[in-house]
C-alpha positions in Angstrom: -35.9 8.1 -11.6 -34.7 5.1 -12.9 -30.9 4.7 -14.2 -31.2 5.0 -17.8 -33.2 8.0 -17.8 -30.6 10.0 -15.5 -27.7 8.5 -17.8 -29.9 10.6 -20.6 -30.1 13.9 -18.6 -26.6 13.8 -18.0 -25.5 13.2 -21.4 -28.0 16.0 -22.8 -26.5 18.7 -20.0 -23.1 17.4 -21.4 -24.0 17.9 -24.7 -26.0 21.4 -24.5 -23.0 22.9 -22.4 -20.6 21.8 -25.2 -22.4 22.9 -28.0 -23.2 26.8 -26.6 -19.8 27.0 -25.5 -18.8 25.8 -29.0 -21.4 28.1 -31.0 -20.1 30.9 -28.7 -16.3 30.3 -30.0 -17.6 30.0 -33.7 -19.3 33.4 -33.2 -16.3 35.1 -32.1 -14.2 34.0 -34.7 -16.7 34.9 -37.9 -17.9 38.3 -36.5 -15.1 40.1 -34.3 -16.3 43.8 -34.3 -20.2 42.4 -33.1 -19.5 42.5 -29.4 -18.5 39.5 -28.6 -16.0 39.3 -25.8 -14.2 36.7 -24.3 -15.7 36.6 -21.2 -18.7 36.0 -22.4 -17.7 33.1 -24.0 -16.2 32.3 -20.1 -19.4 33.1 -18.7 -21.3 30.4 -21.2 -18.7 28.3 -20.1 -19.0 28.2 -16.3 -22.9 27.7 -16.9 -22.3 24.7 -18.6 -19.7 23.3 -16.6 -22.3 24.4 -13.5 -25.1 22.6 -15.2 -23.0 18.8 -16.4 -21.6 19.6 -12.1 -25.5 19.7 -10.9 -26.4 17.0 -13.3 -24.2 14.8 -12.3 -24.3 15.3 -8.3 -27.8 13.9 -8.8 -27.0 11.0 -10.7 -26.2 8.4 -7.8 -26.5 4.5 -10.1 -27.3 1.6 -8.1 -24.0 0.2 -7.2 -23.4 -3.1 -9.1 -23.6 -6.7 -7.4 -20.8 -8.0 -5.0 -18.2 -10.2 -6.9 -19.0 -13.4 -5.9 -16.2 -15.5 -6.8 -14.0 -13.8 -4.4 -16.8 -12.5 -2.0 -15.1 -9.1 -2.7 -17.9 -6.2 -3.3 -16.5 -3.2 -5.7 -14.3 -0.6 -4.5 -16.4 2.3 -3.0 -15.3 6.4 -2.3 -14.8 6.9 1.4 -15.9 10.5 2.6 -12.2 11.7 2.5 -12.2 10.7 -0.8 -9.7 7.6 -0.7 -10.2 4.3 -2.1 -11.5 1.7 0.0 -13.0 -1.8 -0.4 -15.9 -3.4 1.6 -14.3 -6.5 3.8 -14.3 -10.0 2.7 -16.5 -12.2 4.8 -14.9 -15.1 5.2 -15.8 -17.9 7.9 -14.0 -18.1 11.1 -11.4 -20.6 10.1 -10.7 -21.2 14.2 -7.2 -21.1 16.1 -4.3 -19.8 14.5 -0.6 -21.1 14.7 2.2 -21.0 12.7 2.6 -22.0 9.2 4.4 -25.0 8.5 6.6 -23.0 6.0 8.0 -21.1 9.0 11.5 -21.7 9.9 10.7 -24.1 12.9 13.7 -22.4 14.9 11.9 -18.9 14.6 8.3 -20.3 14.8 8.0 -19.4 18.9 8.4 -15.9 18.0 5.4 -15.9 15.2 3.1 -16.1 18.3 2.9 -12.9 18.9 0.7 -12.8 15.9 -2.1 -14.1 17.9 -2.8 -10.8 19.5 -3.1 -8.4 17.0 -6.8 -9.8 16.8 -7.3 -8.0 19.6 -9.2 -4.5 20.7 -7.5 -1.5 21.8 -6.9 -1.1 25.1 -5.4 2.6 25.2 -7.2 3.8 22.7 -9.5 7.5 24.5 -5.9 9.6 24.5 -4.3 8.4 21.4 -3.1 11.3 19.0 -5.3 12.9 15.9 -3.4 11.9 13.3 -4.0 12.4 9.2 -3.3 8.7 8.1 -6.7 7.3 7.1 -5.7 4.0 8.6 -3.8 3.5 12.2 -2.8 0.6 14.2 -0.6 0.2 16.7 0.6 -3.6 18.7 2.5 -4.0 21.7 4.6 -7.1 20.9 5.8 -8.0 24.4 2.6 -7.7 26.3 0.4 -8.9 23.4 -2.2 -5.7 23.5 -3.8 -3.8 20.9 -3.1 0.0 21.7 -4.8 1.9 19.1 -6.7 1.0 15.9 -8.2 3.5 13.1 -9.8 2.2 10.8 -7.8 -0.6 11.0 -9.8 -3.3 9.0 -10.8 -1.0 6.4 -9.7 -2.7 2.9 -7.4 -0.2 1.1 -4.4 -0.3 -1.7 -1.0 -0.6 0.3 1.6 0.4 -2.4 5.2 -0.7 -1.6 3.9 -1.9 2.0 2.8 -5.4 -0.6 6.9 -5.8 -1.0 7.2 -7.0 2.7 4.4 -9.9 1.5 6.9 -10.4 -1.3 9.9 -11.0 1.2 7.8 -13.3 3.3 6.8 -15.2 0.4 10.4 -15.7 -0.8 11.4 -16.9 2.1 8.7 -19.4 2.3 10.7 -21.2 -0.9 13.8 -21.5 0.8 15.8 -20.5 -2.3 19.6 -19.7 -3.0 20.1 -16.7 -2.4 23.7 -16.4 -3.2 22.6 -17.5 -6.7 23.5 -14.8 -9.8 20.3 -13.7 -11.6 20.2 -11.7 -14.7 17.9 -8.8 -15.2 15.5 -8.9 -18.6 12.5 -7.4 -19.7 10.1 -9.8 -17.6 11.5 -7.9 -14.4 10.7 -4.0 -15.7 7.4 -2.8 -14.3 5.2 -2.3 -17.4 3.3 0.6 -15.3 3.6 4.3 -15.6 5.8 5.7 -12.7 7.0 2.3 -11.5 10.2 3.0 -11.5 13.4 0.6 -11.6 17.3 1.6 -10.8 18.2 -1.5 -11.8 19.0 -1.6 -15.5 18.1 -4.2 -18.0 20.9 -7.1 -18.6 22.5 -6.6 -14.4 23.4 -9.7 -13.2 23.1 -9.4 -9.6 22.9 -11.7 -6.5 19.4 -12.5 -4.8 20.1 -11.0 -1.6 21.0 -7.9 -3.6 17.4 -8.0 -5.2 15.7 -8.4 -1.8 17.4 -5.8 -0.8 16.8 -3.1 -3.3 13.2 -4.3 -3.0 12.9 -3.7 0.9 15.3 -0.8 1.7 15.3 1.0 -1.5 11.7 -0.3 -2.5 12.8 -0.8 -5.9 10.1 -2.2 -8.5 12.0 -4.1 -10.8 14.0 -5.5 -7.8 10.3 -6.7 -6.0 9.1 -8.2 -9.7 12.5 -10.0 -10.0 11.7 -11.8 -6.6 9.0 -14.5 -8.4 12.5 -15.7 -10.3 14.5 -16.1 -7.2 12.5 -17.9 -6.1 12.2 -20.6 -8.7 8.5 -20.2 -9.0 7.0 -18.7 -12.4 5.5 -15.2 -12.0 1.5 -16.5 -11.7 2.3 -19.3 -9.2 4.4 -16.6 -7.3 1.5 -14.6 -6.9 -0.6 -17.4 -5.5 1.7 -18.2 -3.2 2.1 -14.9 -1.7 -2.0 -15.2 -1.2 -1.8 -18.4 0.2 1.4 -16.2 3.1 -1.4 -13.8 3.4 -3.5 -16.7 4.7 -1.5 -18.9 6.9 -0.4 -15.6 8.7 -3.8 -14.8 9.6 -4.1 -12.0 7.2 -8.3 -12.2 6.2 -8.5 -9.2 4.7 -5.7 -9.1 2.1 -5.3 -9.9 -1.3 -2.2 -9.2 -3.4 -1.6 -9.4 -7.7 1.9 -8.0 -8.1 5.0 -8.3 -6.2 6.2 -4.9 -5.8 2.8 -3.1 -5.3 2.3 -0.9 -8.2 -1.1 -1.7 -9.2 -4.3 -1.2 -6.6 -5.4 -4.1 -6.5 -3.0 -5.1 -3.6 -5.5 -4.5 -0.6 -4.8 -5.0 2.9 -5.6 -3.2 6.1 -3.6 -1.5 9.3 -4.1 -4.7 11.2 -3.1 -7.3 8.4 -0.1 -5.4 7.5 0.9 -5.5 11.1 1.2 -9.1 11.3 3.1 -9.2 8.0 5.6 -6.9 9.6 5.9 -8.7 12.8 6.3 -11.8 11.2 9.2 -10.3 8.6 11.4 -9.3 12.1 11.1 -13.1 13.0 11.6 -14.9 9.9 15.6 -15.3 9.4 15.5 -14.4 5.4 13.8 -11.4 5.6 14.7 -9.4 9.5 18.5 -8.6 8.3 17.2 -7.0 5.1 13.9 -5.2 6.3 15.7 -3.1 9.3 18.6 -2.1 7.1 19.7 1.4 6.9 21.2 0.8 3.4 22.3 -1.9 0.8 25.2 -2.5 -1.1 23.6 -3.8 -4.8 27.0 -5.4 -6.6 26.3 -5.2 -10.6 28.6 -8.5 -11.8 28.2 -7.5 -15.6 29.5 -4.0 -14.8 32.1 -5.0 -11.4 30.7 -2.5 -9.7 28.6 -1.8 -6.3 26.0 0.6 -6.1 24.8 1.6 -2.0 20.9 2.4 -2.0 19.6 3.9 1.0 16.1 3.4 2.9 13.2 5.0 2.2 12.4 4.9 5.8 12.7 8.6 7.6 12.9 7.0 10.9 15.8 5.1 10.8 17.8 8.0 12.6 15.2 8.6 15.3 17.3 9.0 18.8 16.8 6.5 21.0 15.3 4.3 18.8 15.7 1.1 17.1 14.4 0.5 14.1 13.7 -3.9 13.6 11.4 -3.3 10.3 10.2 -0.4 8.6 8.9 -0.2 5.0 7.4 2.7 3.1 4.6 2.9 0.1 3.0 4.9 -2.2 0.6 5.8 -5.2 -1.7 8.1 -6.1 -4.5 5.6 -5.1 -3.2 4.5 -2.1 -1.0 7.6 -1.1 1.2 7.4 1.6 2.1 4.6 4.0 3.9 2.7 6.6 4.6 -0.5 8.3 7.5 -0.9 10.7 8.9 -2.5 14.0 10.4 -0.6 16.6 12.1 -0.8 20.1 11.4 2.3 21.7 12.9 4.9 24.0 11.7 2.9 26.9 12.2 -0.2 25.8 9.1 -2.0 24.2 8.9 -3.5 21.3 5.8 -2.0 19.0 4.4 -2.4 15.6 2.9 0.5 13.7 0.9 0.8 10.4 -0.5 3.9 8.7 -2.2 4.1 5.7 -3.5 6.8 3.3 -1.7 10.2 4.7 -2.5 12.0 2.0 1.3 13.7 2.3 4.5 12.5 3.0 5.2 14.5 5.9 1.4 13.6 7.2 2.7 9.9 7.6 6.0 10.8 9.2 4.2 12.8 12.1 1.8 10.3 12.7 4.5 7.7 13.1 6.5 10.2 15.2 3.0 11.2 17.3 2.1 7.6 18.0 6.4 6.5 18.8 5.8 9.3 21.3 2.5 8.5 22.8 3.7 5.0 23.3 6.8 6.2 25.5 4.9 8.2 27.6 3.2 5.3 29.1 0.4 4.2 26.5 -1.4 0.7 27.3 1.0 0.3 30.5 
C-alpha cells in the first residue's frame, strides 16, 4: 500500500472516531431522559481512539533521504524509545595529534586521547546499567574498559557546555575582563533556565563557572562574548574543537545545550572530558565543588554549587564531572575521576531515563573499576 493511500485511512479513522464521539456528546445534551449515559459516550470513545491506535501502528512511511550536505541521515526511534541519529560517515582522516590551539605546555597530556579509539578490553563482567549509552577509559594505561552503545549519535544536553569551555579556551581570551549581561545571553527556549539576571556585570571566569559547575544557560550562551567571537562564528568554532579532538561523531548548534541538535556519543564526549582536565583554562573550573559568581552592578557574590552528585564520593577524586539533561536527551554524564585505587578513569553515560538511574550507573561502573576491571 503505497504512502498516500495509508495517509487517507488514517485521516478517515481520525475523522469517523471524532465525529461518533462528537454526535454521541450532541445526543446527550438535546435528549437527556433517552438513555444516554456517559459511559456510553466513553465506550464510543475508546473505539475510536482503538481504531486512529490500529490505524496508525500500520502506517510505517518510507523514511525520507539522508541529508546530504552534512551526510547526516534523520533522527530515528530507538527501541527504548530515545532519540538517536544514524553516524556520520566520514573518511578516515589518518593519525591524530594535538591541535595547534592546545596550550603547547599541556599538549603531552592530550595524548591520551589516542586510545579512546579503542575496543573494550574488560567488557563480559561489566555492570547492567539503565544509561542507554556507556563508556568507560582507563587514562593511565590507555585501554577501553567498557562501551555501550558508545558511538550511537544522541542529544547530550548540558554535557555540550564542556565543548563550550574547550572552545573558549581555544581563543585565549581575558578572562578577568567585566562583561555585562543583556538579552542576547537569555536562552530563548522553554525551561532553559538562567540565575543570572539581565544587566549583571560579572567577570569571565565567573561565567565559565556558572556554566560548568552550576550548568547555568545564560552563563554557557554568554561564553560566544567572552570570547570575542560573534555568536555564529562561536558556534563554528566549537565544531571545528569537535574535530581537531578527534570527536567524528559530534556536531554542536548552541553553547549551553538546550536544543537537540547537539549530538555526540559516549566515546566523543570522553575525549572532550579528558581533554577539559588537561587544558589549563578549563581543569580548575570543571572539577570544582562550587563557584563564587561576584555581581559588580549589585557588589555582591552569589556561591553556586555543582550539579555533580559525586563530588563527595569517599575516596575519590573528582578531576571533571559535568551533568545534562532534557526531555529528549534525558539524563547524562561526563566526568574524570581518580579512584579508590588510584587510576585515573573517564566515564560517560547517556540517556538514563532518571536521575537516580545515571547516578547508580556511575556509582556501579566507579566500583567495578576498583575491584580490578581491565587490570
Amino acid at each position: 500500500m503505497n504512502t498516500p493511500l495509508r495517509l487517507a485511512l488514517v485521516s478517515f479513522a481520525c475523522t469517523s472516531g471524532l465525529t461518533l464521539v462528537g454526535a454521541l456528546h450532541e445526543r446527550i445534551q438535546q435528549s437527556p431522559a433517552r438513555g444516554v449515559h456517559l459511559p456510553q459516550v466513553a465506550r464510543a470513545a475508546d473505539l475510536a481512539a482503538d481504531a486512529v491506535q490500529a490505524s496508525l501502528l500500520t502506517f510505517r512511511p518510507s523514511p525520507p533521504a539522508p541529508v546530504v550536505a552534512t551526510g547526516i541521515t534523520p533522527p530515528v526511534l530507538v527501541p527504548d524509545g530515545f532519540l538517536a541519529i544514524e553516524p556520520i560517515d566520514r573518511p578516515d582522516e589518518g593519525p591524530w595529534s594535538p591541535p595547534a590551539w592546545f596550550p603547547e605546555d599541556e599538549a603531552d597530556a592530550l595524548w591520551a586521547l589516542d586510545g579512546i579509539r579503542g575496543t573494550p578490553v574488560a567488557q563480559a563482567d561489566a555492570p547492567r546499567l539503565r544509561s542507554r549509552s556507556a563508556f568507560v577509559y582507563d587514562i593511565d594505561s590507555g585501554r577501553v574498559l567498557m562501551a555501550k552503545a558508545a558511538d550511537t549519535r544522541r542529544p547530550v544536553a548540558s554535557l555540550t557546555k564542556v565543548v563550550s569551555a574547550l572552545t573558549l579556551g581555544a581563543e585565549s581570551p581575558d578572562m578577568d575582563a567585566v562583561l555585562c549581561m543583556d538579552g542576547s545571553s537569555r536562552p530563548g527556549w522553554p525551561g532553559a533556565v538562567s540565575r543570572i539576571p539581565t544587566g549583571t556585570c560579572t567577570q569571565g571566569w565567573d561565567l565559565l563557572g556558572a556554566a560548568l559547575v552550576r550548568s547555568d544557560n545564560g552563563a554557557a550562551m554568554a561564553l560566544a562574548e567572552v570570547s570575542g567571537l560573534p555568536y555564529g562564528v562561536f558556534i563554528d568554532r566549537m565544531n571545528e574543537v569537535v574535530a581537531d579532538l578527534g570527536m567524528t561523531q559530534s556536531t554542536f548548534s548552541d553553547p549551553s545545550g538546550v536544543e537537540d541538535d547537539n549530538l555526540s556519543t559516549a566515546r566523543d564526549m570522553t575525549r572532550a572530558v579528558v581533554a577539559a582536565t588537561a587544558h589549563p583554562l578549563v581543569a580548575p573550573v570543571v572539577n570544582a565543588p562550587w563557584w563564587d559568581v561576584t555581581d559588580h552592578t549589585r557588589d555582591r557574590t552569589r556561591r553556586v554549587r555543582t550539579t555533580n552528585k559525586l563530588i563527595d564520593r569517599s575516596g575519590t577524586e573528582v578531576l571533571a564531572g559535568k551533568t545534562g539533561y532534557t526531555d529528549t536527551a534525558r539524563h547524562c554524564f561526563t566526568g574524570v575521576f581518580r579512584t579508590r585505587d588510584g587510576r585515573r578513569v573517564a566515564v560517560t553515560t547517556l540517556g538514563a531515563r532518571r536521575g537516580h538511574h545515571r547516578w547508580s550507573d556511575v556509582r556501579a561502573l566507579l566500583e567495578w573499576v576498583e575491584r580490578g576491571a581491565g587490570s
